[in-house]
N, C-alpha and C positions, 0 to 999 in steps of 0.2 A: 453468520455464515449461511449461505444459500446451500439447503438441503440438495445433494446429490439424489438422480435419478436413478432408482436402485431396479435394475432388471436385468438380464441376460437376453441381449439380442435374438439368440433365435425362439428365446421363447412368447415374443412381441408376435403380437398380430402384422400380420404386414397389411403397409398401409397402401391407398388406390393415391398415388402422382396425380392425377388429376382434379384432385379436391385439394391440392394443396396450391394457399393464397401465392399469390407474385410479391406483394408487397410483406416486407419484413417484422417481425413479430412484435410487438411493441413490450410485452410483460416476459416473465422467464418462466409462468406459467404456459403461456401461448410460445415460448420456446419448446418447452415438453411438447406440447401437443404438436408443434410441426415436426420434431423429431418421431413420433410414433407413425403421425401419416407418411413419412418416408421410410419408414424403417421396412427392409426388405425391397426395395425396388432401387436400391440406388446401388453403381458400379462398386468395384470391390475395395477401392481404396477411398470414394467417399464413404461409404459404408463403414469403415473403420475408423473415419473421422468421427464419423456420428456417433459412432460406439466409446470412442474415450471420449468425446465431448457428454456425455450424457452421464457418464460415470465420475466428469471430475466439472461437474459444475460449477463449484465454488471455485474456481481455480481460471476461469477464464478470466475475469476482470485483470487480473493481474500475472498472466503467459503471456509470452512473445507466441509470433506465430510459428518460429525455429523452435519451440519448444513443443508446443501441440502439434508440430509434425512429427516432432524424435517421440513422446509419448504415442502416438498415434500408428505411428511407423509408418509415414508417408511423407512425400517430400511437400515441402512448403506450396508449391503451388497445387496441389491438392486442396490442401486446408484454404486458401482462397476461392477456389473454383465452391467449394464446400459451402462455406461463407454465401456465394452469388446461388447457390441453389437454395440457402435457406429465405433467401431475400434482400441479404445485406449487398450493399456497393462493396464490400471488402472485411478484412479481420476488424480494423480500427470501429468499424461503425455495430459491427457484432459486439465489440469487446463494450464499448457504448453501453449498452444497455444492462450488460452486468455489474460495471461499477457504479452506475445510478443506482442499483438495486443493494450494495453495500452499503451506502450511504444512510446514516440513522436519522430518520427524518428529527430534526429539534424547532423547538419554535422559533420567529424572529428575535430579533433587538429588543422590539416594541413590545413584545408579546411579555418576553422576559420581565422587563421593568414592568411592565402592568401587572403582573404575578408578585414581586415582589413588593410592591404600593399595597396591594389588597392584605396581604400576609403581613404586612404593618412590621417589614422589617427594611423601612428605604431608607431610613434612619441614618448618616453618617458610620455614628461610633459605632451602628448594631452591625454594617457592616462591614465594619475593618474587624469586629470579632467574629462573624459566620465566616468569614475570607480566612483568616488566622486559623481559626475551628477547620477548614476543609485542608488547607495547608499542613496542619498539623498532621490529621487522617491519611494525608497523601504522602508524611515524608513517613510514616509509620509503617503503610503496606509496600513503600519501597524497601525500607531496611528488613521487612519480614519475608516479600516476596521474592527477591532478587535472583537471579538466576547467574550464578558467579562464575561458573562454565561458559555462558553465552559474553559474561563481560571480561573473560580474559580472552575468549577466541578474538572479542573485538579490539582488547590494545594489541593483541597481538598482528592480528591483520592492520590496524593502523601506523601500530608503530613502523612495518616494515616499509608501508611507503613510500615513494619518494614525496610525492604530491596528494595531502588530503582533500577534498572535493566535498562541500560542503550544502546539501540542498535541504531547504525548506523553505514554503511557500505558503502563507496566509499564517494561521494561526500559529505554526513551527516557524516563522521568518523570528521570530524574536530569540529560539533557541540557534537559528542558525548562525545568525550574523552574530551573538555571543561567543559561541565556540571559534567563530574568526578571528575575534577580537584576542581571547584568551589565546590560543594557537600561537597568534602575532607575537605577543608579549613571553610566550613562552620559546622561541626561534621554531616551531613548525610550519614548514611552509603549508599554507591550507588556500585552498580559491571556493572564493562564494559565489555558488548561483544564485542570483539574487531578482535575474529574470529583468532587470531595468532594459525598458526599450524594447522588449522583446527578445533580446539576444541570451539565449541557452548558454553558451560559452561552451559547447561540445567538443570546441574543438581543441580546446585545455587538456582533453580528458586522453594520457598518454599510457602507453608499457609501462608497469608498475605502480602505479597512482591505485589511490583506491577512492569509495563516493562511501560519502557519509548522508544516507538521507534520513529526514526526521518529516513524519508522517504521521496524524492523527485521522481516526475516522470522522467524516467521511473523507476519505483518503485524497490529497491533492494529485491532481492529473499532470501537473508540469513534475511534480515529483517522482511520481513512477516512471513518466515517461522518460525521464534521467535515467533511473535507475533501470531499466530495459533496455538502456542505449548504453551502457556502462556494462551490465555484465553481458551484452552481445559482446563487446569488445573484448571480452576476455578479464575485463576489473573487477577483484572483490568488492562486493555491496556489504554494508554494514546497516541497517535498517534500527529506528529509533522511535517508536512506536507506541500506542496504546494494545491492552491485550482485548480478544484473543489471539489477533495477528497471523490467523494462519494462513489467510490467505496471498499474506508476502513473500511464503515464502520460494513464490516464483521469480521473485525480482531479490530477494536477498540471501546471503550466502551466512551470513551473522545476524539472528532479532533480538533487540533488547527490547522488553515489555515495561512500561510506567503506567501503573493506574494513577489518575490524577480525581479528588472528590470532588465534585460540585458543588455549586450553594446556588439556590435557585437558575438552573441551568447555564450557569456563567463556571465556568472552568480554570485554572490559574494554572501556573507552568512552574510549582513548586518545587515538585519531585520530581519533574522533569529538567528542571535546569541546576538542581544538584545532581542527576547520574550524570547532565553531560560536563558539565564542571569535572567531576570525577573521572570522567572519563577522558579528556583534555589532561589532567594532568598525572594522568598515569600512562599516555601516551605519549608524551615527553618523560616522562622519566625511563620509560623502557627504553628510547632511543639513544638516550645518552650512556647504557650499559652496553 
Protein backbone atom coordinates (compact mmCIF):
# COMPACT_ATOMS: atom_id res chain seq x y z
CA UNK A 1 0.00 0.00 0.00
CA UNK A 2 1.39 3.53 -0.78
CA UNK A 3 2.26 5.29 2.41
CA UNK A 4 -0.39 8.20 2.83
CA UNK A 5 1.09 11.82 3.19
CA UNK A 6 0.62 12.61 6.80
CA UNK A 7 0.31 16.56 7.33
CA UNK A 8 -2.17 19.18 8.20
CA UNK A 9 -2.55 21.72 5.48
CA UNK A 10 -2.19 24.66 7.08
CA UNK A 11 0.68 23.66 8.79
CA UNK A 12 2.70 23.24 5.13
CA UNK A 13 4.85 25.72 4.06
CA UNK A 14 3.18 27.34 1.27
CA UNK A 15 4.59 26.68 -1.89
CA UNK A 16 5.79 29.60 -4.87
CA UNK A 17 3.26 28.34 -8.37
CA UNK A 18 5.92 29.48 -10.19
CA UNK A 19 8.40 26.75 -9.66
CA UNK A 20 5.92 24.32 -10.15
CA UNK A 21 6.83 21.97 -13.57
CA UNK A 22 3.92 21.97 -16.48
CA UNK A 23 4.60 18.67 -17.28
CA UNK A 24 3.24 15.77 -14.93
CA UNK A 25 4.84 13.97 -12.15
CA UNK A 26 6.18 10.82 -13.20
CA UNK A 27 6.88 8.93 -9.52
CA UNK A 28 4.35 9.43 -6.36
CA UNK A 29 7.27 10.83 -4.68
CA UNK A 30 7.40 13.80 -7.28
CA UNK A 31 3.49 13.74 -6.57
CA UNK A 32 4.37 14.73 -2.76
CA UNK A 33 6.61 17.19 -3.89
CA UNK A 34 4.29 18.94 -6.43
CA UNK A 35 1.46 18.80 -3.97
CA UNK A 36 3.69 20.79 -1.17
CA UNK A 37 4.90 23.53 -3.97
CA UNK A 38 1.21 24.17 -4.43
CA UNK A 39 0.05 23.80 -1.18
CA UNK A 40 -1.38 27.42 -0.17
CA UNK A 41 -1.63 29.11 -3.37
CA UNK A 42 -4.38 27.20 -4.95
CA UNK A 43 -8.34 28.46 -5.03
CA UNK A 44 -10.47 27.10 -2.38
CA UNK A 45 -11.98 24.10 -3.82
CA UNK A 46 -8.70 22.93 -5.50
CA UNK A 47 -7.07 23.36 -2.31
CA UNK A 48 -9.45 20.85 -0.90
CA UNK A 49 -8.78 18.41 -3.52
CA UNK A 50 -5.29 18.56 -2.84
CA UNK A 51 -5.89 18.18 0.76
CA UNK A 52 -7.90 14.78 0.67
CA UNK A 53 -5.77 13.63 -2.19
CA UNK A 54 -2.60 13.84 -0.14
CA UNK A 55 -4.27 12.22 2.87
CA UNK A 56 -5.73 9.15 0.98
CA UNK A 57 -3.14 8.34 -1.27
CA UNK A 58 -3.23 4.81 -1.45
CA UNK A 59 -6.70 5.14 -2.45
CA UNK A 60 -6.43 6.98 -5.79
CA UNK A 61 -5.35 3.94 -8.09
CA UNK A 62 -8.67 2.67 -7.38
CA UNK A 63 -11.49 5.96 -6.91
CA UNK A 64 -13.75 7.09 -9.45
CA UNK A 65 -13.51 10.63 -9.91
CA UNK A 66 -17.38 10.90 -8.36
CA UNK A 67 -15.76 9.64 -5.33
CA UNK A 68 -12.66 11.94 -4.75
CA UNK A 69 -15.08 14.62 -5.29
CA UNK A 70 -17.86 13.51 -2.58
CA UNK A 71 -14.56 12.63 -0.25
CA UNK A 72 -13.15 16.07 -1.15
CA UNK A 73 -16.40 17.90 -1.06
CA UNK A 74 -16.14 19.32 -4.44
CA UNK A 75 -17.94 18.71 -7.48
CA UNK A 76 -16.34 16.34 -10.20
CA UNK A 77 -15.04 19.01 -12.36
CA UNK A 78 -13.06 20.34 -9.69
CA UNK A 79 -11.17 17.22 -9.20
CA UNK A 80 -10.23 17.34 -13.16
CA UNK A 81 -9.58 21.07 -13.42
CA UNK A 82 -7.21 19.71 -10.28
CA UNK A 83 -5.76 16.89 -12.17
CA UNK A 84 -4.71 19.67 -15.25
CA UNK A 85 -3.04 21.84 -12.62
CA UNK A 86 -0.94 19.00 -11.34
CA UNK A 87 0.06 18.36 -14.95
CA UNK A 88 -2.04 15.39 -15.94
CA UNK A 89 -4.51 15.55 -19.41
CA UNK A 90 -7.25 14.46 -16.83
CA UNK A 91 -8.21 11.78 -13.66
CA UNK A 92 -7.47 8.66 -16.02
CA UNK A 93 -3.84 9.63 -16.61
CA UNK A 94 -3.26 10.80 -12.83
CA UNK A 95 -4.91 7.60 -11.63
CA UNK A 96 -2.07 5.93 -14.18
CA UNK A 97 0.55 6.34 -12.22
CA UNK A 98 -0.73 5.11 -8.85
CA UNK A 99 -1.76 1.83 -10.07
CA UNK A 100 1.71 1.29 -11.75
CA UNK A 101 2.93 2.04 -8.34
CA UNK A 102 0.60 -0.91 -6.74
CA UNK A 103 1.98 -3.10 -8.95
CA UNK A 104 4.65 -5.70 -7.27
CA UNK A 105 7.43 -5.68 -9.35
CA UNK A 106 8.09 -9.98 -10.08
CA UNK A 107 10.67 -11.27 -12.49
CA UNK A 108 9.81 -12.58 -16.13
CA UNK A 109 8.95 -16.10 -17.48
CA UNK A 110 12.59 -16.57 -18.31
CA UNK A 111 13.82 -15.19 -15.20
CA UNK A 112 11.69 -17.62 -13.40
CA UNK A 113 12.71 -20.85 -15.11
CA UNK A 114 16.38 -19.84 -14.91
CA UNK A 115 15.98 -19.58 -11.02
CA UNK A 116 14.45 -22.68 -10.82
CA UNK A 117 17.25 -24.66 -13.36
CA UNK A 118 20.13 -23.18 -10.83
CA UNK A 119 18.12 -24.38 -7.63
CA UNK A 120 18.13 -27.85 -9.40
CA UNK A 121 14.58 -28.13 -8.73
CA UNK A 122 13.35 -28.21 -12.81
CA UNK A 123 13.09 -31.64 -12.26
CA UNK A 124 9.40 -33.10 -13.38
CA UNK A 125 8.34 -35.12 -10.35
CA UNK A 126 10.40 -32.26 -8.00
CA UNK A 127 7.94 -30.15 -9.37
CA UNK A 128 4.62 -31.61 -9.15
CA UNK A 129 5.76 -31.97 -5.45
CA UNK A 130 6.88 -28.12 -4.50
CA UNK A 131 3.34 -27.31 -6.75
CA UNK A 132 1.44 -29.99 -4.44
CA UNK A 133 3.62 -28.45 -1.23
CA UNK A 134 2.42 -24.63 -2.13
CA UNK A 135 -1.14 -25.94 -2.95
CA UNK A 136 -1.31 -27.66 0.27
CA UNK A 137 0.12 -24.35 2.24
CA UNK A 138 -2.62 -22.27 0.33
CA UNK A 139 -5.67 -24.56 0.94
CA UNK A 140 -4.51 -24.36 4.79
CA UNK A 141 -4.18 -20.37 5.30
CA UNK A 142 -7.61 -20.38 3.51
CA UNK A 143 -9.40 -22.72 5.98
CA UNK A 144 -7.43 -20.73 8.76
CA UNK A 145 -7.79 -17.40 7.39
CA UNK A 146 -11.15 -16.98 6.07
CA UNK A 147 -13.12 -14.22 6.67
CA UNK A 148 -16.84 -15.85 6.94
CA UNK A 149 -18.61 -12.48 7.48
CA UNK A 150 -17.28 -11.17 4.12
CA UNK A 151 -18.33 -14.77 2.49
CA UNK A 152 -21.80 -14.67 3.56
CA UNK A 153 -22.18 -10.77 2.91
CA UNK A 154 -21.14 -12.18 -0.69
CA UNK A 155 -23.67 -15.27 -1.34
CA UNK A 156 -25.86 -13.14 0.03
CA UNK A 157 -25.41 -9.97 -2.36
CA UNK A 158 -25.16 -12.70 -5.20
CA UNK A 159 -27.67 -14.79 -4.58
CA UNK A 160 -30.15 -11.90 -4.80
CA UNK A 161 -29.25 -11.06 -8.30
CA UNK A 162 -30.81 -11.36 -11.08
CA UNK A 163 -27.68 -11.35 -13.36
CA UNK A 164 -24.26 -12.42 -12.08
CA UNK A 165 -21.40 -10.54 -14.09
CA UNK A 166 -18.34 -12.31 -13.96
CA UNK A 167 -14.81 -10.46 -14.70
CA UNK A 168 -11.24 -11.66 -14.73
CA UNK A 169 -8.57 -10.89 -16.94
CA UNK A 170 -5.03 -12.44 -17.29
CA UNK A 171 -4.12 -14.55 -14.49
CA UNK A 172 -7.98 -14.60 -12.85
CA UNK A 173 -9.44 -15.53 -16.52
CA UNK A 174 -9.02 -19.10 -15.44
CA UNK A 175 -11.01 -18.45 -12.14
CA UNK A 176 -13.45 -16.56 -14.23
CA UNK A 177 -14.66 -18.48 -17.07
CA UNK A 178 -14.76 -21.53 -14.18
CA UNK A 179 -17.40 -19.98 -12.16
CA UNK A 180 -19.33 -19.51 -15.60
CA UNK A 181 -19.02 -22.88 -16.36
CA UNK A 182 -20.22 -23.96 -12.81
CA UNK A 183 -22.98 -21.12 -12.56
CA UNK A 184 -24.25 -22.69 -16.02
CA UNK A 185 -24.60 -26.18 -14.81
CA UNK A 186 -25.86 -24.98 -11.57
CA UNK A 187 -29.14 -22.86 -13.52
CA UNK A 188 -27.49 -19.14 -12.48
CA UNK A 189 -27.58 -17.16 -14.97
CA UNK A 190 -23.95 -15.53 -14.88
CA UNK A 191 -22.37 -13.30 -18.12
CA UNK A 192 -18.53 -13.45 -18.56
CA UNK A 193 -16.49 -10.56 -19.43
CA UNK A 194 -14.07 -12.17 -21.06
CA UNK A 195 -12.96 -8.88 -23.07
CA UNK A 196 -12.70 -11.05 -26.70
CA UNK A 197 -12.43 -8.41 -29.46
CA UNK A 198 -12.32 -5.76 -27.24
CA UNK A 199 -15.88 -5.71 -26.42
CA UNK A 200 -16.60 -4.86 -22.43
CA UNK A 201 -20.04 -6.06 -22.70
CA UNK A 202 -21.23 -2.89 -20.40
CA UNK A 203 -23.99 -2.86 -21.66
CA UNK A 204 -25.19 -6.37 -20.03
CA UNK A 205 -24.66 -4.80 -16.86
CA UNK A 206 -28.50 -3.83 -15.76
CA UNK A 207 -30.82 -2.88 -12.23
CA UNK A 208 -30.21 -5.60 -10.08
CA UNK A 209 -27.35 -7.60 -11.55
CA UNK A 210 -24.33 -7.69 -9.47
CA UNK A 211 -20.12 -7.93 -10.85
CA UNK A 212 -18.16 -10.55 -9.51
CA UNK A 213 -14.64 -9.35 -10.13
CA UNK A 214 -11.53 -11.61 -9.44
CA UNK A 215 -8.25 -9.54 -9.28
CA UNK A 216 -4.72 -10.35 -8.13
CA UNK A 217 -1.95 -7.94 -7.55
CA UNK A 218 -0.64 -6.32 -9.61
CA UNK A 219 -4.18 -5.59 -10.06
CA UNK A 220 -5.92 -5.98 -13.80
CA UNK A 221 -6.92 -2.51 -15.50
CA UNK A 222 -9.84 -3.99 -17.67
CA UNK A 223 -11.10 -5.23 -14.19
CA UNK A 224 -11.36 -2.27 -12.13
CA UNK A 225 -12.26 -0.39 -14.78
CA UNK A 226 -15.63 -2.88 -14.76
CA UNK A 227 -15.87 -2.69 -11.58
CA UNK A 228 -15.95 1.41 -11.30
CA UNK A 229 -18.37 1.30 -14.14
CA UNK A 230 -20.62 -1.12 -12.19
CA UNK A 231 -20.72 0.38 -8.85
CA UNK A 232 -21.23 3.97 -10.76
CA UNK A 233 -24.24 2.28 -11.88
CA UNK A 234 -25.43 1.71 -8.76
CA UNK A 235 -24.31 -2.53 -8.76
CA UNK A 236 -23.04 -4.37 -5.79
CA UNK A 237 -19.34 -5.25 -6.42
CA UNK A 238 -18.21 -8.51 -4.90
CA UNK A 239 -14.32 -8.29 -5.19
CA UNK A 240 -12.14 -11.83 -5.14
CA UNK A 241 -8.85 -11.04 -4.43
CA UNK A 242 -5.26 -11.51 -2.86
CA UNK A 243 -4.70 -9.63 0.68
CA UNK A 244 -3.96 -7.04 1.77
CA UNK A 245 -6.67 -5.64 -0.64
CA UNK A 246 -7.25 -2.43 0.85
CA UNK A 247 -7.06 -0.63 -1.67
CA UNK A 248 -10.34 -2.20 -3.38
CA UNK A 249 -12.12 -1.17 -1.32
CA UNK A 250 -13.20 1.89 -3.53
CA UNK A 251 -14.43 -0.32 -6.36
CA UNK A 252 -15.81 -3.05 -4.03
CA UNK A 253 -18.74 -3.14 -1.62
CA UNK A 254 -17.78 -7.14 -0.44
CA UNK A 255 -13.53 -8.41 -0.30
CA UNK A 256 -12.78 -11.83 -0.11
CA UNK A 257 -9.06 -12.29 0.50
CA UNK A 258 -7.06 -15.71 -0.80
CA UNK A 259 -3.45 -16.04 0.03
CA UNK A 260 -2.16 -18.22 -2.59
CA UNK A 261 2.05 -19.81 -1.85
CA UNK A 262 4.47 -19.80 -4.42
CA UNK A 263 7.08 -22.03 -5.51
CA UNK A 264 9.72 -20.35 -7.22
CA UNK A 265 7.74 -17.18 -8.15
CA UNK A 266 5.06 -19.30 -10.13
CA UNK A 267 1.68 -18.97 -8.32
CA UNK A 268 -1.25 -21.63 -8.65
CA UNK A 269 -5.05 -20.87 -8.27
CA UNK A 270 -5.59 -23.58 -5.56
CA UNK A 271 -7.15 -21.84 -2.92
CA UNK A 272 -8.45 -19.69 -4.98
CA UNK A 273 -10.53 -21.84 -7.03
CA UNK A 274 -11.88 -23.83 -4.12
CA UNK A 275 -13.44 -20.39 -2.32
CA UNK A 276 -14.87 -19.79 -5.68
CA UNK A 277 -16.21 -23.16 -6.23
CA UNK A 278 -17.56 -22.63 -2.68
CA UNK A 279 -18.85 -19.80 -3.43
CA UNK A 280 -20.79 -20.90 -6.69
CA UNK A 281 -22.43 -23.20 -5.00
CA UNK A 282 -23.59 -21.65 -2.08
CA UNK A 283 -25.00 -19.21 -4.28
CA UNK A 284 -27.26 -21.42 -5.68
CA UNK A 285 -28.23 -22.97 -2.90
CA UNK A 286 -29.38 -19.78 -1.25
CA UNK A 287 -31.44 -19.04 -4.32
CA UNK A 288 -33.42 -21.77 -4.42
CA UNK A 289 -34.55 -21.10 -0.57
Amino acid sequence: MLAPLKHKAPAMPKGDPSSVPREPPETVDAFRERLLLLNGQLPRRLQQCADYLARHLDSIALSTVAQVAQGAGVPPSAVMRFCQIMGFTGFAEMQRLFRSALSRAAPDYATRLANLKAGGAGQPAALVAEFVEAGRQSMEALARDLNETALNQAVETLSRARTIHLAGFRRSFPVASYLAYVFDKLGVPAVLHDGVAGLGHRSALQPGDALLAITFSPYSEETLALAAFARDRGLPVVALTDPPASGLSGVADTILTVTEIDFGAFRSLSAVIALALSLAVAVAARRET
